[in-house]
C-alpha positions in Angstrom: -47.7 -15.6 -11.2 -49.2 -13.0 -8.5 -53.1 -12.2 -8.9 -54.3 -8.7 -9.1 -55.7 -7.1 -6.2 -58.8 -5.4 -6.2 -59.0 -2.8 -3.4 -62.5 -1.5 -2.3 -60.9 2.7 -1.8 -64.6 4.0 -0.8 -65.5 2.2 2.7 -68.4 4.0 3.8 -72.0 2.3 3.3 -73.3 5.0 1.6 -70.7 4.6 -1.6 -70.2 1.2 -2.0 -72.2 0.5 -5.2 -69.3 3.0 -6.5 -66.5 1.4 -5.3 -63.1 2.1 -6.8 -60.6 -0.6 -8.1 -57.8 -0.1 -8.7 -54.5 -2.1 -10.2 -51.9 -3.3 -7.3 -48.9 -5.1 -7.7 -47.8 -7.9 -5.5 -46.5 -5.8 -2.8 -50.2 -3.9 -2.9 -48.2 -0.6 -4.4 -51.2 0.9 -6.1 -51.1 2.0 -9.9 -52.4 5.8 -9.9 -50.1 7.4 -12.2 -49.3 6.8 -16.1 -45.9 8.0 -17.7 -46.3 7.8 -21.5 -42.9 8.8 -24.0 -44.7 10.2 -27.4 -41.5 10.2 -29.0 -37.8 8.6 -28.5 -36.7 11.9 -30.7 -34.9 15.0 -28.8 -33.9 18.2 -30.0 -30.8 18.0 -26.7 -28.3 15.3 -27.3 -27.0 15.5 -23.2 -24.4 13.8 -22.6 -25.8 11.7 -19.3 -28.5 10.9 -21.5 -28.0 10.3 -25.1 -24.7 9.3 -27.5 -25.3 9.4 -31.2 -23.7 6.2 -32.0 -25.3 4.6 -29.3 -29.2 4.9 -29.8 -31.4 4.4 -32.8 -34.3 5.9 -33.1 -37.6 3.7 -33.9 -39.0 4.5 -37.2 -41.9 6.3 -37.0 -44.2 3.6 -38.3 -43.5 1.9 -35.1 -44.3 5.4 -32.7 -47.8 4.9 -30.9 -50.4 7.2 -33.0 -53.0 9.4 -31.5 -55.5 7.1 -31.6 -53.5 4.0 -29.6 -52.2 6.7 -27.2 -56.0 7.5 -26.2 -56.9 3.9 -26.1 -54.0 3.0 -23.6 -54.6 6.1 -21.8 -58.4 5.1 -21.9 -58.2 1.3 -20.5 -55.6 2.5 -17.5 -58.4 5.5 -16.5 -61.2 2.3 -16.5 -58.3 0.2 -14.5 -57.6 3.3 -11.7 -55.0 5.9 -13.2 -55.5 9.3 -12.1 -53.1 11.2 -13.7 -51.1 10.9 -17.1 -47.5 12.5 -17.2 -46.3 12.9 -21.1 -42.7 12.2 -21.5 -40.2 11.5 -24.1 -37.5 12.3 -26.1 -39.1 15.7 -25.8 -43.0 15.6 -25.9 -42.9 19.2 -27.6 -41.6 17.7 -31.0 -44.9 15.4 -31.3 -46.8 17.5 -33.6 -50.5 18.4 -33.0 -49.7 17.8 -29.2 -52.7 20.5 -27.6 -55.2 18.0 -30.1 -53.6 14.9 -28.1 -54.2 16.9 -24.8 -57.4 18.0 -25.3 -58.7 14.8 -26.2 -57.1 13.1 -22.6 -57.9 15.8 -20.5 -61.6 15.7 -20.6 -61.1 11.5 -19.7 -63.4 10.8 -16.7 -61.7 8.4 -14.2 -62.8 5.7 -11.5 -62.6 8.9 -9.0 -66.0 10.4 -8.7 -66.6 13.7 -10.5 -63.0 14.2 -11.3 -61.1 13.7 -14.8 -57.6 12.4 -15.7 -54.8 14.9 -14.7 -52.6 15.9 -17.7 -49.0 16.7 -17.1 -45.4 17.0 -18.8 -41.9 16.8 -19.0 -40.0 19.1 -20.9 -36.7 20.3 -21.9 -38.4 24.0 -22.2 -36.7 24.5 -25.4 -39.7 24.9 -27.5 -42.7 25.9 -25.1 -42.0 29.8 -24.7 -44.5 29.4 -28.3 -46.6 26.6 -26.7 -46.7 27.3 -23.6 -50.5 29.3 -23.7 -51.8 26.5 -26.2 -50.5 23.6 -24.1 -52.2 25.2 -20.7 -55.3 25.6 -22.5 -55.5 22.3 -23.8 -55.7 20.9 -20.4 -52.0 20.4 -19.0 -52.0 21.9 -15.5 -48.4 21.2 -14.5 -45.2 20.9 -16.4 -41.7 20.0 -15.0 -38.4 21.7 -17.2 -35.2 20.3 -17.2 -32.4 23.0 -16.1 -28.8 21.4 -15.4 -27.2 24.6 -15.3 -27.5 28.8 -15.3 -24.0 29.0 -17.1 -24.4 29.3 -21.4 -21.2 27.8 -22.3 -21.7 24.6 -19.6 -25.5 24.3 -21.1 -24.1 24.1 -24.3 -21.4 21.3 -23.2 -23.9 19.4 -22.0 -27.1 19.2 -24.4 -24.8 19.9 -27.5 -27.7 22.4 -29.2 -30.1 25.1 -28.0 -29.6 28.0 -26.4 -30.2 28.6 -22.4 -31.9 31.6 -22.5 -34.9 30.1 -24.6 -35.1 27.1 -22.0 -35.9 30.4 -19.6 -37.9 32.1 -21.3 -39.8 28.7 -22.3 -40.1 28.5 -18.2 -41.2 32.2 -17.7 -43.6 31.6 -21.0 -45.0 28.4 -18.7 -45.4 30.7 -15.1 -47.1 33.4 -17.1 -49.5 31.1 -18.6 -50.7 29.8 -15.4 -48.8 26.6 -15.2 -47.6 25.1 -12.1 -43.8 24.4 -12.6 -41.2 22.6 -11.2 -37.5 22.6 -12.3 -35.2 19.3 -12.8 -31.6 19.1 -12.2 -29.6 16.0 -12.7 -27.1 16.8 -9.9 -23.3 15.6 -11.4 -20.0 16.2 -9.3 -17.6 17.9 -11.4 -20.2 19.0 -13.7 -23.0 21.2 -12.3 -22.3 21.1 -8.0 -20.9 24.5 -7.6 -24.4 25.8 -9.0 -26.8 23.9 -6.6 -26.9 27.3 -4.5 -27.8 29.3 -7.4 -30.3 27.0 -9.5 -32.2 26.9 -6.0 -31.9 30.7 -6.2 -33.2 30.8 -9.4 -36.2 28.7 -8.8 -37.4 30.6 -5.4 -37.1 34.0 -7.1 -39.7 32.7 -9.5 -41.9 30.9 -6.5 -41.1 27.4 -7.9 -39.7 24.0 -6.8 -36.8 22.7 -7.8 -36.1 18.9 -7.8 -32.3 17.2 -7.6 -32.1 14.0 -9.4 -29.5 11.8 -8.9 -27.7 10.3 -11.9 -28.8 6.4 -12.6 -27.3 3.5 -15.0 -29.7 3.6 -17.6 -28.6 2.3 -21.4 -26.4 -0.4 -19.2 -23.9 1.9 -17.3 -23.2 3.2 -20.5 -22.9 7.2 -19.9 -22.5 7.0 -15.9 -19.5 7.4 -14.2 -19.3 7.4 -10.9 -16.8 10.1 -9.4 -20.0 11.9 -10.7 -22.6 10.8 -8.3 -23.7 12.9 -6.0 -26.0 11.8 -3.2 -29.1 13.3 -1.8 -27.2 13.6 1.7 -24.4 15.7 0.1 -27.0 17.6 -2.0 -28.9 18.1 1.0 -25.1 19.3 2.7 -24.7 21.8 0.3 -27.4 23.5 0.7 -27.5 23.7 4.4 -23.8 25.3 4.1 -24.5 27.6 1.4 -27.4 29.3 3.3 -26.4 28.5 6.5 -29.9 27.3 7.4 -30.7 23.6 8.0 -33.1 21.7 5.9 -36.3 20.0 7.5 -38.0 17.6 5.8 -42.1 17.8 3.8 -44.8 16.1 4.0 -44.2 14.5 0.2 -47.5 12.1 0.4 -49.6 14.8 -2.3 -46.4 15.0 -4.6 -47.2 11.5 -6.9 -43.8 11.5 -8.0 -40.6 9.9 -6.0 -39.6 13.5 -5.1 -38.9 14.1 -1.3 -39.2 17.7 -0.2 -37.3 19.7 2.2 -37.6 23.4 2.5 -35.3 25.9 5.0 -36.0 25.7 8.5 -38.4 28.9 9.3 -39.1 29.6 5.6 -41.5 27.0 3.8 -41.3 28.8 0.9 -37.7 27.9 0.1 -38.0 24.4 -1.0 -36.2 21.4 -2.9 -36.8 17.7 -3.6 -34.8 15.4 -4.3 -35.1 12.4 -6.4 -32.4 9.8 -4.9 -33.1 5.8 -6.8 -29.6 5.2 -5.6 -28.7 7.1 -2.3 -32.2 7.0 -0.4 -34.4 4.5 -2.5 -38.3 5.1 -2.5 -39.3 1.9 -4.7 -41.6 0.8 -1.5 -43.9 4.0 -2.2 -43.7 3.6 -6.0 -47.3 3.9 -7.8 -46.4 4.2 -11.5 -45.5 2.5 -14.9 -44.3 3.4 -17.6 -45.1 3.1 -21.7 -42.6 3.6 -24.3 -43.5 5.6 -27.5 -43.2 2.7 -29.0 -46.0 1.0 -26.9 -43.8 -0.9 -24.4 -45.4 -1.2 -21.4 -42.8 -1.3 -18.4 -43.6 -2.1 -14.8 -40.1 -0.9 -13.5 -37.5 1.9 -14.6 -34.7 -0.3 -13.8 -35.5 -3.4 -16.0 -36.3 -4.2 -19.1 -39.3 -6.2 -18.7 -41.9 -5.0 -20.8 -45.0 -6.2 -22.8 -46.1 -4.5 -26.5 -49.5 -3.0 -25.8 -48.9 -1.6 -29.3 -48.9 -5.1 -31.1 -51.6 -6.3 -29.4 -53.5 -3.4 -30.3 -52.7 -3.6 -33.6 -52.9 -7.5 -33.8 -56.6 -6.7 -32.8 -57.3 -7.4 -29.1 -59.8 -6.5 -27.7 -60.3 -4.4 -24.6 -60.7 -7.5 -22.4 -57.6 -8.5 -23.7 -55.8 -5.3 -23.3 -56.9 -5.2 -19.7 -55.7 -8.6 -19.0 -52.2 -7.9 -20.7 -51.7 -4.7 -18.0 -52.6 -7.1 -15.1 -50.6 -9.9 -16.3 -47.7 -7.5 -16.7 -48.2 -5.2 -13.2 -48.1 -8.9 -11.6 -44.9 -9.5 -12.5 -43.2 -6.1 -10.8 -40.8 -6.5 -9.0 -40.2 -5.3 -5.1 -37.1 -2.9 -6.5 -34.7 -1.9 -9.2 -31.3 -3.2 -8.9 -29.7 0.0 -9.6 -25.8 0.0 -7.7 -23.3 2.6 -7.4 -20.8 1.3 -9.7 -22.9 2.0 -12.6 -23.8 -1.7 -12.6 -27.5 -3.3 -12.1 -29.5 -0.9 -14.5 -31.6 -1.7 -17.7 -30.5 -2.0 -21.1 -32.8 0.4 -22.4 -32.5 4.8 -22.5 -33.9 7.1 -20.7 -34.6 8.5 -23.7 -37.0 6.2 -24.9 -38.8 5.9 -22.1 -38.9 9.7 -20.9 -38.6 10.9 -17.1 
C-alpha cells in the first residue's frame, strides 16, 4: 500500500502556520476536484450511453441523501477539494436540488478566503425552468450535452425530449449569468458531418464547445469502433471546414481533461477536446469520482471503488471516513486501460457515475 502525501502548497514564511494539505496519489497527482452522480436516473435513454435491458437502477433507498452528500462533500473540502462538479443520470431530476446547492456552496475550503466551487453536468432538458434558481443557489458554471442540431437525429439518439428545449435550457443558462460550455460525444457515422456547425452554434452564443471521444464504459457494451473518432481527425475537420489551422491553449485553469485549441488569429473561436483514447491525459488527472450510490472511485476506467455510503451509515466516524478516502486514493492507479477495440474499460455505466 502507497502512503498519502502531504504537500506543504503555501511556501512562503509568512503562511506557513496555514499550510495547505492536500490528498495525492502515488504518482503525486493532487485531488482538487470532486465529481458526485445524485442520481443513476435519466430522463435521455442515448444510445452510447444507456440500453434499457442492460442497466438497473438502484432503489432509491440506496441513493446518497442530502445529508451524506454534504458530509462527503464536507470531509473532501477538510482533505483539499476545491471544486465539486454534480453529475448523474441527470442531476436536474434530484428534487430540491438549489437546497442541496445552497447548502455546498457556502463550504469554506483549505484555500484561504475562498469557498467550494459548485458546478454541473447537464442534459439541458429541464433547466430553461431552473436555470435562474440553480445560478442563484450558488452554481457558477454548467456544461450541457448537445450531440447534434438536427431534431430527427436528436431524437434517434436520446430516444425522448425535444431539441429545442435542450436550447432553450442552454439560452435559459447564458441569460442567467452562467458560464457554459457545450459537450459533444463525437461518433463517425453518427454526428461528424455536424462538427462545423455545433462549433458554429456555440461561438455565435460566446461559448466553448468540448469534443469527447466515445469510451468502453458498461464493458464494451454500446461502443463500436468504426465509430471512433479521434481528437486528431476532429481537430482535421475543423481545420478544413474553416480553412484556418488550430493552435493549441494554455488548458492548465480548465480543471477538467479538456485541451483547448482555438483558430489561429481569432481566440475567440475555441474547442476542447476530451481524447481518454486518442491523446490520453491520465498523467494531469486531479479528480475522483462518487456514485449516487456512495461509491467512491479513484479511476473512470475501473471498477475499484469503496462504499463511503455504508460506512457512513454503519456509523464511522469522520476519522474514519478520512482514512477510507486515503486508503482508497492510495490505491489509484497510474492510467485507465481503455483500448481501441472497445476492450480494457470498466464494468460499470457512465450513467451511474455521471461525466
Amino acid at each position: 500500500m502507497f502512503p498519502l502525501k502531504a504537500v506543504n502548497l503555501l511556501e512562503t514564511p509568512a503562511k506557513t502556520a496555514s499550510a495547505l494539505r492536500v490528498l495525492a496519489d502515488p504518482f503525486d497527482r493532487h485531488v482538487s476536484y470532486l465529481r458526485l452522480s445524485l442520481t443513476d436516473r435519466c430522463n435521455f435513454r442515448c444510445t452510447y450511453c444507456f440500453t434499457d435491458t442492460a442497466f438497473r437502477f438502484r432503489p432509491r433507498a440506496e441513493i446518497l441523501t442530502f445529508e451524506e452528500i454534504e458530509r462527503i462533500v464536507q470531509t473532501f473540502c477538510d482533505m483539499g477539494v476545491v471544486r465539486l462538479r454534480f453529475t448523474g443520470g441527470e442531476p436536474t431530476l434530484r428534487r430540491d436540488l438549489h437546497r442541496l446547492i445552497e447548502r455546498l456552496a457556502k463550504m469554506p475550503t483549505l484555500e484561504e478566503g475562498k469557498s467550494l466551487k459548485v458546478v454541473m453536468t447537464t442534459n439541458a432538458f429541464l433547466l430553461a425552468d431552473m436555470a435562474a434558481d440553480v445560478a442563484a443557489a450558488g452554481v457558477g458554471e454548467v456544461n450541457s450535452s448537445l450531440d447534434t442540431l438536427q431534431e430527427d437525429r436528436f431524437q434517434a439518439l436520446t430516444k425522448s425530449g425535444k431539441l429545442s428545449q435542450v436550447i432553450a435550457g442552454i439560452d435559459a443558462a447564458i441569460a442567467a449569468g452562467l458560464k457554459v460550455k457545450l459537450n459533444t460525444v463525437a461518433l463517425k457515422g453518427v454526428n461528424d458531418d455536424e462538427f462545423a456547425s455545433l462549433a458554429l452554434f456555440a461561438w455565435d452564443r460566446k461559448l466553448n464547445l468540448r469534443f469527447i471521444e466515445h469510451m468502453p464504459m458498461s464493458g464494451g457494451e454500446y461502443y463500436k469502433d468504426q465509430q471512433r473518432v479521434s481528437a486528431a481527425e476532429i481537430r482535421q475537420q475543423i481545420t478544413a471546414y474553416f480553412g484556418l489551422p488550430l493552435v493549441p491553449r494554455d488548458s492548465k485553469a480548465a480543471h477538467g481533461p479538456a485541451r483547448y485549441w482555438s483558430q489561429e488569429g481569432k481566440s475567440h473561436r475555441q474547442i476542447g477536446i476530451i481524447s481518454p483514447i486518442s491523446e490520453n491525459f491520465c498523467d494531469t488527472c486531479n479528480r475522483v469520482r462518487i456514485s449516487a450510490t456512495g461509491d467512491l472511485h479513484p479511476c473512470l476506467g475501473y471498477d475499484q471503488a469503496t462504499s463511503l455510503r455504508d460506512l457512513m451509515r454503519g456509523g464511522a466516524s469522520n476519522e474514519t471516513l478520512r482514512r477510507a478516502i486515503s486508503t482508497t486514493l492510495a490505491g489509484k492507479k497510474a492510467r485507465h486501460d481503455f483500448q481501441v477495440n472497445g476492450q480494457g474499460g470498466p464494468r460499470k455505466s457512465m450513467i451511474s457515475m455521471g461525466g
